[in-house]
N, C-alpha and C positions, 0 to 999 in steps of 0.2 A: 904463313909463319906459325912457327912453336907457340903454344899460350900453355901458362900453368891455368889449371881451374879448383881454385881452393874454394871448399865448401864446410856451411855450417847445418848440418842438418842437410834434409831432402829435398830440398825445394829449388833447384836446379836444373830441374830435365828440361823449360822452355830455354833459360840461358843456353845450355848446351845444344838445344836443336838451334838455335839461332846460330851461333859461332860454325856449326858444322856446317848452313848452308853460305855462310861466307866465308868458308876452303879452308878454316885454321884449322892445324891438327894438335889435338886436346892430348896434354898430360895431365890426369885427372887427381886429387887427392883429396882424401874424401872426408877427412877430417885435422882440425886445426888444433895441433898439440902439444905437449912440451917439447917433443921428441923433434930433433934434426929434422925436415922434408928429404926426400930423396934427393938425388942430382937434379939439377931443374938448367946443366949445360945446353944454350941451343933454344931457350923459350925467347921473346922477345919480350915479353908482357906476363904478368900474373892478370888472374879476375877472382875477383872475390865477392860470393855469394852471400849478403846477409840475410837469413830469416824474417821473417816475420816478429818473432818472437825466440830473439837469441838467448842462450844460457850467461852469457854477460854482459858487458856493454861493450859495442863498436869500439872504441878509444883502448881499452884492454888490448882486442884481441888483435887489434892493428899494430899496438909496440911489443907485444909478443912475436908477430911475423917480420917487424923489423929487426929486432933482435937474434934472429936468425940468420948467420952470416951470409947463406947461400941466395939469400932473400932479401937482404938489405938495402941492394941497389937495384934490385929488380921493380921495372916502373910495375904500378899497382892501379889498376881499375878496382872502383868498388860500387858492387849493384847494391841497394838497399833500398828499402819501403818508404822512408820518408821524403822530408825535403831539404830547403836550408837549410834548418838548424840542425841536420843530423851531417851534412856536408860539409860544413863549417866544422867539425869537431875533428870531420876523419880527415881533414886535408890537417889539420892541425899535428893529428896523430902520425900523418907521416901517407897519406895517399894523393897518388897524382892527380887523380880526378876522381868522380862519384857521378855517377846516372842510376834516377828513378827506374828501377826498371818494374813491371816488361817493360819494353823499349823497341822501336822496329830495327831491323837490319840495317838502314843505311846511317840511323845514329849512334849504333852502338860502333860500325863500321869506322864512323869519324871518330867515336872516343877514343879508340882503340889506336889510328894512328897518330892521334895528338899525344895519347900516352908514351906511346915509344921515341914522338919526335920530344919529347919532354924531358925522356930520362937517358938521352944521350947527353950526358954533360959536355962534351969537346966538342959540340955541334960545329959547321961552319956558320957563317952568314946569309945562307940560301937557305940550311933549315932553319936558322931561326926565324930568318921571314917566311916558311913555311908552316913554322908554329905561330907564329904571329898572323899570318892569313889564316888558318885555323881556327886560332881563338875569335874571328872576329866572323866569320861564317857561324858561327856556335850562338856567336850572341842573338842569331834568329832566324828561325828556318823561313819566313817569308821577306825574308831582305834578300837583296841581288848584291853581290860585292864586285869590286874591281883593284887593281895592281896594275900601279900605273908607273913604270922605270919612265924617272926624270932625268936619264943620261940618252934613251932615242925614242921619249913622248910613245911608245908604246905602251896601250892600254891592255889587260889580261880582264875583259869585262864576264862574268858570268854569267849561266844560263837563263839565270833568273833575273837579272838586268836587264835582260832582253826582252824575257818574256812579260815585266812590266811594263815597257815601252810598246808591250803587242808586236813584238818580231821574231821571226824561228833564230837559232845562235845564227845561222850561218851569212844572217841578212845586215848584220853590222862587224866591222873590221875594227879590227883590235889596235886604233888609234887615238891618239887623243880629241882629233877633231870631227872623229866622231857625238862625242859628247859636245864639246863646245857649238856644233852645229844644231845642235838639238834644246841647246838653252833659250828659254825665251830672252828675244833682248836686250827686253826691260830688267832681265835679272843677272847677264852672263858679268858686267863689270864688277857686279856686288861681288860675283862668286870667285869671280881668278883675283878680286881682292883679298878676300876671305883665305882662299890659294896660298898665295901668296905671302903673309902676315904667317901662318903657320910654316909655312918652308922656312922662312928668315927667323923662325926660333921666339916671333912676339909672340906666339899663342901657344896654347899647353896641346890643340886640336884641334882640328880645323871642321865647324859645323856652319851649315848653309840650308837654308831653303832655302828653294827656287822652283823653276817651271820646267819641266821637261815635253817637249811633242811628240805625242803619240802616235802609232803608224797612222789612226783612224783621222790623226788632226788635231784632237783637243787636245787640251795642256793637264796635264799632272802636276800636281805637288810634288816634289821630291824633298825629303830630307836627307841632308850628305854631309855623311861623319867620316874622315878619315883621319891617318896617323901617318909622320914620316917615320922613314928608318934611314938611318946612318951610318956610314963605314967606320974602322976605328981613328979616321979621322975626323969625326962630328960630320962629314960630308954628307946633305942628305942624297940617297941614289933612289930610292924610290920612297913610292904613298901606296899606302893598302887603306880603303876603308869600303863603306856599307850607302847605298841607298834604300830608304823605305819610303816606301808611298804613303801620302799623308793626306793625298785629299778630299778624303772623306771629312778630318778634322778640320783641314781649311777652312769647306765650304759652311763644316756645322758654325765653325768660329764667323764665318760672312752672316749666314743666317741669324745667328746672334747678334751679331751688331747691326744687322738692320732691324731687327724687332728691340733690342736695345734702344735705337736711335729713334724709333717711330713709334714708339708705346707712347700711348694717349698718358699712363702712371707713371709720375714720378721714380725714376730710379738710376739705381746708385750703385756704387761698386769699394764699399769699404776694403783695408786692407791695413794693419797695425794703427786700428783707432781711427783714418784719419779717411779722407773719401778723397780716392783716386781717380776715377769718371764717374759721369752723371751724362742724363742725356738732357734735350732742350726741356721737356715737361717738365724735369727737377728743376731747371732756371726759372718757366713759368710760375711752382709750386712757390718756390724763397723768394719770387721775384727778384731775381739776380741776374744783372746785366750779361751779361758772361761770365763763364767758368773757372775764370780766374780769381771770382771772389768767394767760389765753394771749393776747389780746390783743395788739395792737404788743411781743411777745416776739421775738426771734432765735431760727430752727431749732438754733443750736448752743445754745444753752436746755437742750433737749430731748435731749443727746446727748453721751454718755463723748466723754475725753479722744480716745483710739485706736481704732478700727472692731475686728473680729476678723482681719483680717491685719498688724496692728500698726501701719497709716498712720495719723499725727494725721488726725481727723474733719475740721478745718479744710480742710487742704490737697485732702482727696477730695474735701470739699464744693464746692471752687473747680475741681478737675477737671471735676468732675460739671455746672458750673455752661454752663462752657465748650462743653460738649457739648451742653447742651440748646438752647445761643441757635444752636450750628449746626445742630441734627437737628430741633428744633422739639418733642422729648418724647422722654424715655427711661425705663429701666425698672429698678431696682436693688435689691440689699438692703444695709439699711443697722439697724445698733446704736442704739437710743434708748435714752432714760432718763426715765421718769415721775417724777412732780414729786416721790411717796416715795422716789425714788432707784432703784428696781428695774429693771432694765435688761432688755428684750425685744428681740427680734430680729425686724424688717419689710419684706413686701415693698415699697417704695415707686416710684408711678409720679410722673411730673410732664409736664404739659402747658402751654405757652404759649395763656392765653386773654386776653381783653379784660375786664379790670374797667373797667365804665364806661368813658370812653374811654382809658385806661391800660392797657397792657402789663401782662398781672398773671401767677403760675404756678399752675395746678391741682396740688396733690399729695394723694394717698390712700396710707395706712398702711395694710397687713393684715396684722395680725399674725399670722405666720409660726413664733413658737416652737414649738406642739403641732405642727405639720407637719412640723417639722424634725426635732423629737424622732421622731414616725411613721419618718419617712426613716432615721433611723438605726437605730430598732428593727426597718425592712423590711430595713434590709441587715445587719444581724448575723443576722438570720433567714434571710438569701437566703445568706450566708456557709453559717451550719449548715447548709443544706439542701445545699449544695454541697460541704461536705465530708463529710454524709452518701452526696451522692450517689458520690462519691470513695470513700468505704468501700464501699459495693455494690457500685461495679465491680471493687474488689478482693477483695469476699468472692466475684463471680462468677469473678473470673478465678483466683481460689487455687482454689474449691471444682470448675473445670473440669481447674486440673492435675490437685487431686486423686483426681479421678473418674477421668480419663479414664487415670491413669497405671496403678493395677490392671489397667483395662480392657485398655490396649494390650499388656500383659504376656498376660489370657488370652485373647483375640482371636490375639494374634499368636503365642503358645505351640501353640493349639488350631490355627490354619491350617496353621502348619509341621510339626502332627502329623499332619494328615489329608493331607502330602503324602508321610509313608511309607506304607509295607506295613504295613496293620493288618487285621484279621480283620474279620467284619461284623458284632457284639457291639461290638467296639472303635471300631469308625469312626460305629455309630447312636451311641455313648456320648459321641463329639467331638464328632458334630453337634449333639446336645443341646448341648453345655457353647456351643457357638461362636453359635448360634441363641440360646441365654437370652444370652449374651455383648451380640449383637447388639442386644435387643433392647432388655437394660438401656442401650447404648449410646444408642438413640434418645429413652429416656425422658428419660437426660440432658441429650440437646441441646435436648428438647423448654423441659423446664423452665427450663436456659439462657437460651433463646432468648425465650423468656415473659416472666423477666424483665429482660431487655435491652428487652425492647421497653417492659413496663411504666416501663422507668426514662427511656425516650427516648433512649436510645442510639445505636438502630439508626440507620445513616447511609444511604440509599440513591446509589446510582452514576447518573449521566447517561454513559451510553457509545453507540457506536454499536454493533449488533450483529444478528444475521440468524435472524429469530421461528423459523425453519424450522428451524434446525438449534439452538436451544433448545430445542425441543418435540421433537426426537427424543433431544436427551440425555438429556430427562427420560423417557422413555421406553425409551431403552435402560439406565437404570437400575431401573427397575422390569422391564425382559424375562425374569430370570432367575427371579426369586419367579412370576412369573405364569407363564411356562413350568412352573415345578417342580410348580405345581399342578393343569395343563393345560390352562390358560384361553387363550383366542386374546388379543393385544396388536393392536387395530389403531389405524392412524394414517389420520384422513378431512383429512389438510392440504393444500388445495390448495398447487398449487408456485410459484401466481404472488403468492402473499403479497408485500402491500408490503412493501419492506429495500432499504437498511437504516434500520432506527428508532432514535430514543433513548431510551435507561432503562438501568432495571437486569434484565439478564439472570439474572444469578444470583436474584434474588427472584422474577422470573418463573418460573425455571426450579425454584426451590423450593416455591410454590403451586401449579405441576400432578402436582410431587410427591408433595406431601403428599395433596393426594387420589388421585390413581394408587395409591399405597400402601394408602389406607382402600378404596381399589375392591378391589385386592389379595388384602386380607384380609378382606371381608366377601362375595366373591364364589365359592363352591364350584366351581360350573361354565359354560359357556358363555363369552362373551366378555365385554372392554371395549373400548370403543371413546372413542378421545379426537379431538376433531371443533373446527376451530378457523377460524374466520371472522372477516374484517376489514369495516371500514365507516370511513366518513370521520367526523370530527367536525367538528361546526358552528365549531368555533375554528382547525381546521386540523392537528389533529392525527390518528394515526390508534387507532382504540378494536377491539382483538383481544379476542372474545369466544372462551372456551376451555371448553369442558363436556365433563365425563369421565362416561360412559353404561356402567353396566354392568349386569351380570343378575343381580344378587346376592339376599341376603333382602329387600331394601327395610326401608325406616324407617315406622314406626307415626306418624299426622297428629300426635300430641301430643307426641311427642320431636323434631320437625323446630327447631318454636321456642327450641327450647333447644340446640341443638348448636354454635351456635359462642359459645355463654357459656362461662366456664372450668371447667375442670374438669368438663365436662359432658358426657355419653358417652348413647345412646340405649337402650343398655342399662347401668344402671349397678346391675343386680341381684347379689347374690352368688353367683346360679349365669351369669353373663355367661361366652360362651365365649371372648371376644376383650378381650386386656389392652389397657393404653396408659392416657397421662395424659388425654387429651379435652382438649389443649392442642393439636392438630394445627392444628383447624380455626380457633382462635381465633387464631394466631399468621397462618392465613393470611389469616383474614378483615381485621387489624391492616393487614399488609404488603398488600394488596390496597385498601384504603383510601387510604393514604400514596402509592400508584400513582393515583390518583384513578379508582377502581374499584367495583365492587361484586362481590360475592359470594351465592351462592343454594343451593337444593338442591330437586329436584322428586321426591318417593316413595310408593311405594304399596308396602305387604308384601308381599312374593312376586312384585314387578314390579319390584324391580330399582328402582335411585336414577340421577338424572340430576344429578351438583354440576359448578356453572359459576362463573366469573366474567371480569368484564373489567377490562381494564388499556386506560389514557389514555398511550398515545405517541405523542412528538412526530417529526414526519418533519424531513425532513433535505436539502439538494440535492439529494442522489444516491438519495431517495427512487424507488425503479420499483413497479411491479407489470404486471409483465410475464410473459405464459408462455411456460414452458419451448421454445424454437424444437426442430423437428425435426433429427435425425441427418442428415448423405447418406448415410452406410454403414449405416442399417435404416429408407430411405423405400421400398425393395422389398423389404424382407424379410417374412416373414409368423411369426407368434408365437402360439404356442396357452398359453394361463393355464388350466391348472384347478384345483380347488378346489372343500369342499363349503363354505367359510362364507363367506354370498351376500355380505355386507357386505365382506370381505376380497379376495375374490376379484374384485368390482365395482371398487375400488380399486388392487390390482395392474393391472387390464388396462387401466382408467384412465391411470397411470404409466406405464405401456408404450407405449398407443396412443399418448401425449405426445412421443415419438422421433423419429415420423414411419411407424411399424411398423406395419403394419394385424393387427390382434389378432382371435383369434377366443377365443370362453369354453366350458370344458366341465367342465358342474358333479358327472359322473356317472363317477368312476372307472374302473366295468367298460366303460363304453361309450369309456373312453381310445385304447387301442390300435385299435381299432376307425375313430374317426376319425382317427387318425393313417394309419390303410392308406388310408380312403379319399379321403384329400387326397390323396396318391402316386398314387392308380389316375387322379385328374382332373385330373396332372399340375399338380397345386398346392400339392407337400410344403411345412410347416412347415420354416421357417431356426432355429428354435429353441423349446421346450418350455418352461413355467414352472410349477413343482408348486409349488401356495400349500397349505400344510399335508396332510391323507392325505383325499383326495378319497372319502368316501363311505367312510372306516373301514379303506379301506386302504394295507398297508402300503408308504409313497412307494417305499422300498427293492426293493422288490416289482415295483411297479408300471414302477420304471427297468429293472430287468432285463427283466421283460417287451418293453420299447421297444425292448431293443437288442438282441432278435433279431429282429427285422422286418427286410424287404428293408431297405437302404437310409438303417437307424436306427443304425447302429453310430457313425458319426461325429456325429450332430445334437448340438449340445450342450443338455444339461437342465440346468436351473438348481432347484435344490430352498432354498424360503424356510420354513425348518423351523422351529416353534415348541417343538421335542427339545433345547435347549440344556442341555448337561449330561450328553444320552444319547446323542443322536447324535455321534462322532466323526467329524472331517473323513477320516479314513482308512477307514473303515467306507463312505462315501457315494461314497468313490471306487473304492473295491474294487465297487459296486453298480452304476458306470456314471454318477454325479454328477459332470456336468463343474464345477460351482460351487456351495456354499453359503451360503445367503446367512441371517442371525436374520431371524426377523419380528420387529418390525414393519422392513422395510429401509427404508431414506432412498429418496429417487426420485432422485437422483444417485450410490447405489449400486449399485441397480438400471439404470439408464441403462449405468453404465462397468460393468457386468455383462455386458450384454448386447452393447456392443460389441464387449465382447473375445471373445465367443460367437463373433460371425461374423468374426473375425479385422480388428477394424478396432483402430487406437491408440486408446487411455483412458488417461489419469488414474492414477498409483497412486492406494494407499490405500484400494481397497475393502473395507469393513470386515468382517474374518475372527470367524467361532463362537470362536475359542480365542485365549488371548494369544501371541505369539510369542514365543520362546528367545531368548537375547542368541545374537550371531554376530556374528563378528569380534574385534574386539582385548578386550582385558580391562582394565576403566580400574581405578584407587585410587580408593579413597572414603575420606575419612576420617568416620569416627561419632562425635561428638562428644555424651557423654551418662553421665549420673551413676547412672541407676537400672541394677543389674547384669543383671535380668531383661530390661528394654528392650537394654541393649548387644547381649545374646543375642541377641533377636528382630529387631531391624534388621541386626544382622551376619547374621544368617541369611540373611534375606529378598535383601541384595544379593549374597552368595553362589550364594542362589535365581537370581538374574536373570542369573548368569556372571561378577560381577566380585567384586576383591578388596576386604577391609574391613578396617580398624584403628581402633582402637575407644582411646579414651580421657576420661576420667572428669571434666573441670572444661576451662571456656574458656582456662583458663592452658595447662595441658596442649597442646590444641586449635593454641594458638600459637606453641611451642614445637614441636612434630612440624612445622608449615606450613616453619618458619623449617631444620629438617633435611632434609625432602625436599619434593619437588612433588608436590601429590594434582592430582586432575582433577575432585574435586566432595566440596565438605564437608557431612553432614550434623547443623545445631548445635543443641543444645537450646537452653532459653532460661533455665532457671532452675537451676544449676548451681553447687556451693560455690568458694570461692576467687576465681573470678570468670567471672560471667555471661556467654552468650550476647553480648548485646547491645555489652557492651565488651570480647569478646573480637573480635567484628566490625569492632571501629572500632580494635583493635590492628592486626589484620590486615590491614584494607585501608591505613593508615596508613605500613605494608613494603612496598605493592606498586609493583613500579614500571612505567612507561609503558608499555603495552600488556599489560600481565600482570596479569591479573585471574581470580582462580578462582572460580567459580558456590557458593555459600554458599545451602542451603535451611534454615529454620527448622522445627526437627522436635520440637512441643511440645505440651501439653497445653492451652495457651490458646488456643483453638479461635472465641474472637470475632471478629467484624470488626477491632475493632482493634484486638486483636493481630498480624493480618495487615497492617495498616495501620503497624503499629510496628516489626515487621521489617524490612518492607520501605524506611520511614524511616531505617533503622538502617545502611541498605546491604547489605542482602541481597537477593539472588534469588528468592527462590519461597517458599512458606508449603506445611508438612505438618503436620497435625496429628493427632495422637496421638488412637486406633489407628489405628496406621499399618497400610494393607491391603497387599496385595500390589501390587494393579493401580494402586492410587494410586502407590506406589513405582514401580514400571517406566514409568509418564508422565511423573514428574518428570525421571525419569533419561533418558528419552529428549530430553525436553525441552534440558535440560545439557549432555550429554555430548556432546563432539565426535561428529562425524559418523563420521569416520576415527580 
């Protein structure tokens, strides 16, 4: 058929390819105007293209095309961009119908001849039931319809009827008992009743579920809507209506009511205030006999006067109501009361769902009393526990003052003895006191530390800090014990370790200690060696693997699995010749864990132990690993290392040759001097010497003077890395022709500014010296702030010791009162003190100070945890000493404080 194709604007070419390929031939006009349209004789239908964005409004331009005579009964399709509410305006304005378009072929297909059966006004009664089967096809493209003449029970069933029954059209016959044979039937009497009642004029339409059988067998849901039509004698002659498959809904609605019915929670089905089903739980919840005493009840029924924060239940309830029509569901607890009066406490939910076609609210009760009670019996438990836990760091930190306060008395009594003139009777008899002293000192901290850790105390640090020179700290604190016993210390670290990393240094630096120390003391002779290698992790962090290798007795296969359980030692016989708690390694393997670590030990008896572990750090921007670049002042210089211990000495010349210094090695003492002339005679004298311990047994001392009477050796400088700490005096090595000595194991940056200074080139201070140095220069005040009279002694001594003056007073009032007479240059404050504490004698003090005037305040205590050093330091102090106070710890802090000049 003819179609006008009125257009607004360009946006027309898909309409027009569609129409073209469903055969209509297009009289096109191309814009909508004041002016007459041409003859439009012979069109059956207009279609009108609205834009996107029209130059007026639809409703306009639609009584303008009605107003045109030639146009005015011409039925009107109109395409446009929106939806309802743009359809509802244009059917108003005078259009037969409206499709969203684009649109496919077979619906614009159907608009089109519902349009034309629409604007035949003198229709007969076959097309209006034409257009009336139309419109009801329209109302959904996955429904099946049928048309069924009640004059010879002939059924007109559609494609799609069929195809939701699972059958090709051709496999059901277009009669009534087709359908009635296919009703389940349990349901076919409801439906020819439902029939029925609408034929005879009592219903407005006739609508039925029921069951339909499927070719495969099973039943379908079907919902079935139809409509009579009547001759113009009210006669009805036939029904046109729609099937849709509904049993997805059904089955949801079955599954909801059996989890309705079978929830362990209370719930309920409000609906205008009033509660229209519940299931049995809810009868259990009110204790209510049956349903008929909950029933069309009000939730305020069921519910005290006032909630438990005192708001009338009313008014929340109307809160609460409010909330859910905007959120759509919410979640609350709320005070009931069962029908005997007993009042329980519920979590309640409520959801907006559809009862039947009604707006209805889901809610479920669970009762929450015992839980709540739980909740409160977990936190009066979590309380105790935490005030228990409160007492244990109070019985640690009382029972650390008062250990460690004896201790710092004969520690510190015993050092300052063994720094007079005593006979050698007297002095073995200090060392005893000051070594048990020692040692009981460590069991302390062991045990300390055990249970900090056991209680979760322990806080680790994220700091930035440099692997190389942790691992020599810990090392040079173990050099003097290993020395004393004459075991070689060496260090296999490479120099180009990645740094800086983050973590905690001090726990690292306490795990290579704690075994360092067990290598220490279980190794009689030869060396240990501690060997530390890095590797990348898969997450991006870097993982320092650290094993301390020594020659000792080794550990038997059956004591390995037990050494880092507590309390647990490899020998724990009572003729064992080595004390200690066997908390070392359990304390490190803890703290090595917490680093996201592992710990190990590899041993065989009389071969000496291999204990390792690693630590997970995270790198950093300024992450390197880079090696040590060469010197210019020793890339021509030439460097002879000897040394009999092969591992030491490989190492040294390693760090040397890393200068840029080409090194030569000589493992064979007597044969020293020897090569030393005959590098001079091939006119390729050594620029410098490096004695790594006593080369083949003898004596280094010895062996220097030997050198400097050769041609030509009197000025070469020797550099001697002595493992004599203790015997060798730096005065003795220079009387012998030792230009420099250095401890083993040396840093490679001590060694490097060693040997610059050799060949006269600038370094660095701060190469680190065998002996502590004397104060020199000015003499500062210290004040010593401290109540025990034995401690006053021993720290007034010891700053005495280091050159400067002390004045000593007994409570933090005192403390503040000397501040407020004269100016000190560094106070050192106990912490626990009569009259008044440490803590608030600090926050007196700094509270006087005025702008720019600030005196360095160290914490000089027996509370030796973490945090207490954390507590100090909160408090507004400077530095953390803890009791026994050493010598050397004393002269770092001091140097640390104490002005320069």
């Amino acid at each position: 058929m003819d179609l006008l194709l009125l257009t607004i604007g360009d946006e027309c070419s898909g309409v027009r390819a569609v129409l073209a390929r469903l055969g209509h031939r297009i009289v096109p006009w191309q814009a909508v105007s004041e002016h007459e349209p041409p003859a439009v004789q012979g069109c059956a239908a207009a279609v009108l293209c609205l834009p996107a964005q029209a130059p007026e409004s639809a409703h306009l331009v639609l009584r303008r095309l009605r107003g045109a005579p030639s146009l005015r009964h011409l039925p009107l399709l109109v395409l446009g961009q929106d939806g309802a509410g743009e359809a509802t305006e244009l059917v108003v304005a005078g259009a037969d119908d409206f499709q969203a378009w684009p649109c496919a072929d077979d619906a614009l297909e159907t608009r089109l001849q519902l349009v034309v059966a629409r604007g035949a006004r003198a229709a007969t009664p076959e097309l209006r039931a034409q257009v009336e089967r139309l419109e009801l096809v329209l109302a959904g493209t996955q429904d099946g319809y049928w048309d069924w003449d009640l004059r010879t029970n002939a059924v007109a069933f559609s494609r799609r009827w069929k195809e939701m029954l699972g059958h090709e059209d051709h496999e059901i016959a277009d009669h009534l008992d087709e359908w009635t044979q296919r009703v389940h039937p349990e349901d076919l009497a409801m439906a020819l009743t439902e029939v029925k009642a609408h034929i005879e004029g009592r219903t407005a339409s006739y609508v039925s579920e029921h069951r339909l059988r499927h070719k495969d067998g099973t039943w379908r849901w079907i919902l079935d809507r139809g409509r009579v039509v009547r001759d113009a004698s009210g006669q009805a002659v036939r029904m046109i209506g729609t099937h849709t498959d509904v049993t997805e809904r059904r089955e949801a609605e079955e599954r909801f009511r059996t989890l309705f019915e079978q929830s362990y929670d209370a719930t309920f089905v409000f609906q205008d205030g009033r509660i229209v089903d519940c299931n049995a739980a809810a009868l259990v919840a009110l204790r209510a006999r049956d349903k008929s005493v909950v029933l069309g009840r009000h939730p305020l029924d069921f519910t005290p006067e006032l909630q438990p924060d005192g708001l009338r239940s009313a008014d929340r309830m109307r809160e609460y109501a409010q909330r859910i029509e905007r959120e759509g569901s919410l979640r609350y607890e709320w005070l009931h009361r069962r029908l005997d009066g007993e009042e329980f406490l519920a979590e309640v939910t409520v959801r907006v769902i559809r009862h039947g076609s009604v707006p209805a609210f889901l809610v479920t009760w669970r009762d929450v009393t015992q839980r709540k009670r739980m909740e409160q019996e977990i936190l009066r438990s979590k309380e105790a526990a935490e005030r228990a836990d409160r007492a244990k760091s109070q019985f640690l930190a009382t029972m650390s003052h008062e250990l460690r306060t004896p201790l710092n008395a004969v520690l510190g009594m015993t050092n300052l003895l063994l720094e007079t003139e005593l006979g050698a009777e007297q002095r073995e008899m200090a060392d005893v006191v000051r070594m048990s002293g020692e040692s009981l000192l460590a069991i302390v901290n062991d045990v300390l530390e055990f249970a900090n850790l056991d209680a979760g105390a322990v806080r680790l640090e994220e700091r930035e800090f440099q692997p190389l020179t942790t691992v020599y700290d810990a090392l040079d604190a173990q050099a003097e014990r290993a020395h004393a016993k004459g075991l070689r210390l060496i260090a296999d670290v490479p120099e180009d370790l990645p740094s800086p990393l983050q973590g905690d240094p001090v726990r690292v630096r306490q795990v290579l200690a704690t075994l360092l120390g067990n290598a220490v003391k279980f190794t009689e002779s030869g060396e240990i060696v501690v060997r530390v290698r890095a590797s990348d992790d898969p997450g991006g962090d870097t993982v320092l693997r650290v094993s301390v290798i020594d020659t000792g007795v080794g550990i038997a296969q059956e004591a390995l699995d037990a050494l880092f359980h507590s309390f647990s030692q490899a020998d724990g016989s009572p003729t064992r010749r080595h004390g200690g708690t066997g908390l070392g390694l359990v304390i490190a393997k803890r703290l090595v864990q917490r680093m996201g670590g592992e710990i190990g030990v590899e041993s065989e008896p009389g071969k000496g132990s291999t204990f390792w572990f690693t630590v997970r750090l995270a790198r950093t921007p300024l992450t390197r690993s880079e090696p040590p670049r060469s010197h210019p002042h020793l890339r021509s210089r030439r460097v002879l290392v000897a040394g009999d211990a092969s591992n030491a000495r490989w190492i040294v010349a390693a760090q040397a040759a890393s200068t840029g210094a080409a090194v030569d090695v000589e493992e064979d003492g007597s044969r020293l001097v020897e090569r030393v002339r005959a590098a001079r005679a091939q006119g390729r004298p050594f620029d410098v010497v490096v004695l790594d311990q006593a080369p083949r047994g003898i004596d280094p001392l010895a062996l220097t003077r030997a050198l400097r009477v050769e041609p030509g050796m009197a000025e070469v400088p020797v550099l001697l890395l002595s493992t004599w700490h203790g015997q060798l005096r730096r005065g003795e090595a220079e009387r012998a022709g030792v230009t420099e000595l250095l401890v083993q194991p040396a840093r490679p940056q001590a060694l490097r500014e060693a040997l610059l200074r050799a060949v006269g080139a600038p370094a660095p201070a701060g190469t680190e010296r065998a002996e502590l140095p004397a104060a020199e220069g000015r003499r500062f005040r210290v004040l010593v702030a401290e109540d025990n009279l034995v401690n006053q002694r021993i720290v007034a001594s010891m700053v005495a010791r280091l050159g400067h003056r002390a004045d000593v007073v007994g409570n933090g009032l005192e403390a503040v009162q000397a501040l407020a007479r004269q100016p000190y240059d560094l106070v050192l404050m106990d912490l626990s003190m009569p009259e008044m504490d440490g803590v608030r004698a600090v926050a007196e003090i700094r509270s006087h100070e005025g702008s720019g005037a600030h005196v360095p305040i160290v914490a000089l205590t027996a509370h030796a945890l973490r945090e207490d050093r954390d507590r100090c330091l909160a408090a507004g102090m400077d530095d953390h000493l803890a009791k026994p106070v050493r010598l050397d710890d004393l002269h770092r802090v001091l140097e640390r404080w104490l002005p320069d000049e």
